[in-house]
C-alpha positions as CSV (number, residue, x, y, z in Angstrom):
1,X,12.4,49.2,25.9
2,X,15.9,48.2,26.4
3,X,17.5,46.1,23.5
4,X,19.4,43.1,23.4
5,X,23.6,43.5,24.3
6,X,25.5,42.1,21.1
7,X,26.6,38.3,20.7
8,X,29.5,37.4,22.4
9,X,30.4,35.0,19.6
10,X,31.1,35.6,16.0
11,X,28.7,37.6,13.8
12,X,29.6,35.5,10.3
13,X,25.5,34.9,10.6
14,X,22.8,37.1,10.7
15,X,20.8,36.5,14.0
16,X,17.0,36.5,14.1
17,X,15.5,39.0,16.2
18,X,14.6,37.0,19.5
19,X,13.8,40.0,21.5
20,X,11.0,41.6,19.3
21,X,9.9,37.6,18.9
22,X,9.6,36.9,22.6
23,X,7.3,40.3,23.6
24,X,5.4,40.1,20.3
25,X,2.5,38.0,21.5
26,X,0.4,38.9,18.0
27,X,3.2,36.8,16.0
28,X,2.4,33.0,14.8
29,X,3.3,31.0,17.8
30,X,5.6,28.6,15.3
31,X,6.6,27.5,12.1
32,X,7.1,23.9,11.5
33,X,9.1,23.0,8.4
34,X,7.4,25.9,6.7
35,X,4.0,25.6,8.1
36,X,3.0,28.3,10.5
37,X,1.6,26.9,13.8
38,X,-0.9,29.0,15.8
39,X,-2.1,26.9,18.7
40,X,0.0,25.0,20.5
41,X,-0.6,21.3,22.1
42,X,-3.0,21.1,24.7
43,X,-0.7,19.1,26.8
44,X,2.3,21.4,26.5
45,X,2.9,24.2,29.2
46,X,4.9,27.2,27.3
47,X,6.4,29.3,30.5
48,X,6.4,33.4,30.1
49,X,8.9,35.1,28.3
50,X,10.0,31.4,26.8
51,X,12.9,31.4,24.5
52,X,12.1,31.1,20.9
53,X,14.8,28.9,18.5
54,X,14.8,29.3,14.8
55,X,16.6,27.2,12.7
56,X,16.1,26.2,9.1
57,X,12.6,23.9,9.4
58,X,11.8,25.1,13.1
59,X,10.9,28.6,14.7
60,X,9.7,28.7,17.9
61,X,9.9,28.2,21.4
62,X,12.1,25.6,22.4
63,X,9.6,24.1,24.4
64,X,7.3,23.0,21.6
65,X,11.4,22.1,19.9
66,X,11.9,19.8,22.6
67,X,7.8,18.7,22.3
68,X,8.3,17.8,18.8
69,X,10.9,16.0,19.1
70,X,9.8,14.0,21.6
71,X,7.0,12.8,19.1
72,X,9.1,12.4,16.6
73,X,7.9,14.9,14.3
74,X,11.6,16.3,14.2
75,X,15.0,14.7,14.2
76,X,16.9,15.7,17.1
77,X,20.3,14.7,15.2
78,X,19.6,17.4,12.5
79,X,19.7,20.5,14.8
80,X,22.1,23.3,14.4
81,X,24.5,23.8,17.1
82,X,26.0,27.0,16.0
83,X,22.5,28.3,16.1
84,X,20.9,27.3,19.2
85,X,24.7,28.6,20.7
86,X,23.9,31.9,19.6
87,X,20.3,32.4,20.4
88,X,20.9,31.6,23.4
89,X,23.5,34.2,24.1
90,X,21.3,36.9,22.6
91,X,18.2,35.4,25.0
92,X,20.2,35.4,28.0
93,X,21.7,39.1,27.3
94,X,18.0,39.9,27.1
95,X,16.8,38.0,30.2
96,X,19.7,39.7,32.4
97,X,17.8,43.0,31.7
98,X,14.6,41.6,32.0
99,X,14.8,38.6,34.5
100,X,17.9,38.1,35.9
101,X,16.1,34.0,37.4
102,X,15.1,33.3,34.6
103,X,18.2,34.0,32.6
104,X,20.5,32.3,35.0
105,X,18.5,29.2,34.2
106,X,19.4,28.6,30.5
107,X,22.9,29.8,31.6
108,X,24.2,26.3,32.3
109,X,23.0,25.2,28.7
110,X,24.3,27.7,26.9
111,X,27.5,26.9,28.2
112,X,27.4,23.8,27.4
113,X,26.2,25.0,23.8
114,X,28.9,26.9,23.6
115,X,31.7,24.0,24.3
116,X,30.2,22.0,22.1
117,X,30.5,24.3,19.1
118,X,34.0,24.8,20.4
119,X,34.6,21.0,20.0
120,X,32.6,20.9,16.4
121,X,34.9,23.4,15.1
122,X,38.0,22.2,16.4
123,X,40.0,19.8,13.4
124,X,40.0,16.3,14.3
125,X,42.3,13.8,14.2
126,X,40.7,10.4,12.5
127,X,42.8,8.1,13.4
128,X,42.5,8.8,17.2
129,X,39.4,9.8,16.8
130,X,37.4,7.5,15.6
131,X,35.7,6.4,18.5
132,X,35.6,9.7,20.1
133,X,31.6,10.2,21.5
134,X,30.2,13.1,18.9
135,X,29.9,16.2,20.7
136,X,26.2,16.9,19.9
137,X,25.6,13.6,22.0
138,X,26.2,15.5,25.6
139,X,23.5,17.7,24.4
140,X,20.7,15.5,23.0
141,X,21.3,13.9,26.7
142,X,20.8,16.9,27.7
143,X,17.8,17.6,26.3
144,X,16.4,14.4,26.6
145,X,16.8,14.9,30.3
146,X,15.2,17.9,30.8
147,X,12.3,16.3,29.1
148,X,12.0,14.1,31.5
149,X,12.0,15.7,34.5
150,X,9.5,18.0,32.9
151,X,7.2,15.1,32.5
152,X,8.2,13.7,35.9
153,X,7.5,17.8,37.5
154,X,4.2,17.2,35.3
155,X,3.1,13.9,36.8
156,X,3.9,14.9,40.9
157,X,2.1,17.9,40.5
158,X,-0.8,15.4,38.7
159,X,-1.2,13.8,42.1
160,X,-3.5,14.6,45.0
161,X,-1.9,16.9,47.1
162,X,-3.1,17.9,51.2
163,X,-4.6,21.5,51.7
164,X,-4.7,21.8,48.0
165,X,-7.3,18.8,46.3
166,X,-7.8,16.9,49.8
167,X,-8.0,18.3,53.6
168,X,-7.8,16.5,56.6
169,X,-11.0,16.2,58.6
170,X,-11.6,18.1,62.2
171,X,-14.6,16.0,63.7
172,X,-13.4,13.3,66.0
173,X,-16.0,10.2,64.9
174,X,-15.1,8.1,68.2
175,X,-17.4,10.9,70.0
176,X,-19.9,10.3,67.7
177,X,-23.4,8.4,69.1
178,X,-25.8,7.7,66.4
179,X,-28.9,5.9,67.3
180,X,-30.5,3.7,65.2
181,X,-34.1,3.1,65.5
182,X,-35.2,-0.4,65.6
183,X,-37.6,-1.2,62.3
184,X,-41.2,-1.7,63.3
185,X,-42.4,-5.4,63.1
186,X,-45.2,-5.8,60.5
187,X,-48.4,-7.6,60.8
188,X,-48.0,-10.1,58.5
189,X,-44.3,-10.9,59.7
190,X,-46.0,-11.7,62.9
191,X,-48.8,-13.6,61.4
192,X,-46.1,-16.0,59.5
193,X,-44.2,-16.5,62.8
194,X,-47.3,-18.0,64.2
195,X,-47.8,-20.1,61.1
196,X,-44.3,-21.5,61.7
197,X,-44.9,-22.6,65.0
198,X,-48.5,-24.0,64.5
199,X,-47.0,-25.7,61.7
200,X,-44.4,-27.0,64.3
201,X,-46.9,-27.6,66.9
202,X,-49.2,-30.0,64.7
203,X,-45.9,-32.4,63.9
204,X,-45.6,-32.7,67.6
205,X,-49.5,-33.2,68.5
206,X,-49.8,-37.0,67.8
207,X,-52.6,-37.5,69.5
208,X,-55.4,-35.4,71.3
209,X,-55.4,-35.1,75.4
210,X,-58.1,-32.9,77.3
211,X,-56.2,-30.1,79.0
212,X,-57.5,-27.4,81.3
213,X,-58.6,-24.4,79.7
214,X,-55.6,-22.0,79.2
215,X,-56.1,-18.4,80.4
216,X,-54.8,-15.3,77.9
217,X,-54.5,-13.3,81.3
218,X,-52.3,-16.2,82.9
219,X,-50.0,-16.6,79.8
220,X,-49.5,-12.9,79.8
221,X,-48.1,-12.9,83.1
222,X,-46.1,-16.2,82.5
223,X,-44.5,-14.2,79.7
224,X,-43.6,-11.1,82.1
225,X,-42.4,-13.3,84.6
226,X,-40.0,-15.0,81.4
227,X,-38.8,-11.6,80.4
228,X,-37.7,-10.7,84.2
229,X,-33.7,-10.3,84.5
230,X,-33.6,-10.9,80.3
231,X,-33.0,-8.4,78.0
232,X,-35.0,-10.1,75.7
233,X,-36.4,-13.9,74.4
234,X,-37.0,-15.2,71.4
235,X,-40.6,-15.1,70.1
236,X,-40.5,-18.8,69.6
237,X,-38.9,-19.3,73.3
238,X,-42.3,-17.7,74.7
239,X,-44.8,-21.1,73.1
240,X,-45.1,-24.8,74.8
241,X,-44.9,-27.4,72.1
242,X,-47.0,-29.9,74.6
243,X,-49.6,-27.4,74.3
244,X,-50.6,-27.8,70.7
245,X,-52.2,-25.6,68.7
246,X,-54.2,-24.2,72.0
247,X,-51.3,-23.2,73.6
248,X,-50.0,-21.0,70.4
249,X,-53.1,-19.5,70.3
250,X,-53.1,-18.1,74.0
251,X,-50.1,-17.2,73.8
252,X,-49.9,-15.3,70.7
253,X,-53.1,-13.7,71.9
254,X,-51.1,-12.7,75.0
255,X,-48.4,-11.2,73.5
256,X,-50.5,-8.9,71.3
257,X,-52.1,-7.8,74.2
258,X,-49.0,-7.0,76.3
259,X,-48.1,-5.2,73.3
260,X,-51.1,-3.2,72.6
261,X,-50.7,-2.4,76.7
262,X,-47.4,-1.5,76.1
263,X,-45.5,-3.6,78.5
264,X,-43.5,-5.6,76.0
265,X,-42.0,-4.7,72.8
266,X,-42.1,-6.7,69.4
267,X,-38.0,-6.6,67.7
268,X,-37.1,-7.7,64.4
269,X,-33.6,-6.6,63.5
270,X,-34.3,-7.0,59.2
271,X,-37.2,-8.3,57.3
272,X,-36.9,-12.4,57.6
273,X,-34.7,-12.3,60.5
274,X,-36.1,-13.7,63.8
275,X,-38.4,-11.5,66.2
276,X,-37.8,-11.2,69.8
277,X,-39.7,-9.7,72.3
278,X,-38.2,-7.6,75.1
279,X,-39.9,-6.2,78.6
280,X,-40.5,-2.1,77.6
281,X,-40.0,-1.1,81.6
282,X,-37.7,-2.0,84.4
283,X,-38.1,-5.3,86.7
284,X,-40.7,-3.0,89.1
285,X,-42.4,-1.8,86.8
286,X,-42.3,-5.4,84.9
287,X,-43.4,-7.0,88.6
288,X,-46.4,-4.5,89.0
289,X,-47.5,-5.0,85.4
290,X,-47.4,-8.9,86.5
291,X,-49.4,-9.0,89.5
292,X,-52.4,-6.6,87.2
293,X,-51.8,-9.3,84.9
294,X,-52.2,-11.7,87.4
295,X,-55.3,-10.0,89.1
């Protein structure tokens, strides 16, 4: 294994070993003001190869730092400059051997590590100075914005995404024909139809008139004769109220019978709704049925 190039900065201060650190995967995972951490957040992705800090009450990678810090388990203000500098030197002499990508991504930071701790050591002047912006602010932005487009990364790649959690469908529905059967009219809906209009028929009956017998074979072929050129009538259409309670008889016999014949058909769209009858064959057929009625 190839070992790490030496600092480019001073060597006043012995430097931890980063390299063994970041390919040593059986090592505690941190240590947090003294207390060793061995599991990491569930809600914290730590990349490969990550690059591990250690300063005087954290060790470990800077992810979980930055992590921490962001709950404010650990004061961002109290972080050594001089020491995140020079760990990052060693990791990115490392990385260029290892990963030249991923090194050239902590590049930029370092750098700006590095002029910080320029500034810090430079004498200052505190008169002129006094309002001067502290240089460890430029990197706590820093920080602070890398958080956040890590959480914002986070979040986008939390979202539905096409060909990956949702895919397009391939069937064209406008083509689509789906019959739907018409529900089968039940006995006792019929029977409470006829109620209905018997109860209707004895408001209207006031008094009581002889009529001429009425014929079941005559109504059935008034009712055909109705239902030519309609697509359908109403079951109440198909009774005379004049008639009273004879006529709703003979013709509620008659349509049963051109039902159990087959030459009419008995619709009700959904329970309680009104029932209709429609003819079940074409106008010939409709006229022939007629005249056999009629016969």
């Amino acid at each position: 294994m190839t070992s790490a190039q030496p600092s480019v900065l001073d060597n006043d201060e012995a430097l931890p070993p980063v390299l063994d650190s970041v390919l040593d995967s059986s090592a505690i995972l941190a240590i947090i003001e003294g207390a060793p951490c061995k599991e990491f957040p569930q809600d914290l992705y730590i990349p490969p190869d990550a690059m591990r800090v250690f300063l005087d009450t954290f060790e470990g990678p800077l992810d979980l730092l930055l992590y921490l810090i962001k709950r404010q388990n650990l004061d961002i203000l109290t972080i050594s400059i001089a020491q995140i500098t020079r760990q990052y030197i060693r990791y990115i002499d490392m990385m260029a051997q290892l990963q030249l990508e991923l090194a050239a991504e902590y590049l930029v930071m370092a750098a700006l590590l590095a002029e910080i701790k320029s500034r810090m050591l430079l004498p200052r002047q505190l008169a002129a100075d006094e309002d001067e912006e502290d240089p460890r602010a430029e990197l706590i932005r820093r920080l602070q914005e890398y958080e956040q487009i890590k959480q914002a990364a986070e979040d986008i790649d939390s979202l539905l995404r096409q060909e990956r959690d949702i895919f397009n469908t391939a069937v064209d529905s406008s083509t689509l024909e789906i019959a739907q059967p018409l529900p089968t009219v039940a006995l006792r809906e019929m029977l409470l139809a006829m109620k209905d209009v018997l109860g209707r028929a004895e408001q209207l009956s006031h008094h009581r008139i002889v009529r001429e017998p009425l014929s079941v074979r005559e109504r059935m072929s008034a009712i055909l004769e109705a239902l030519e050129g309609q697509k359908s009538l109403l079951f109440t259409r198909l009774f005379v109220e004049t008639e009273g309670r004879h006529g709703v008889v003979v013709s509620f016999l008659a349509i049963l019978e051109l039902s159990k014949e087959g030459l009419v058909e008995i619709i009700q769209a959904e329970p309680f709704a009104p029932i209709s009858i429609s003819a079940a064959h074409t106008n010939t057929t409709v006229r022939t049925a007629t005249a056999t009625a009629a016969g």
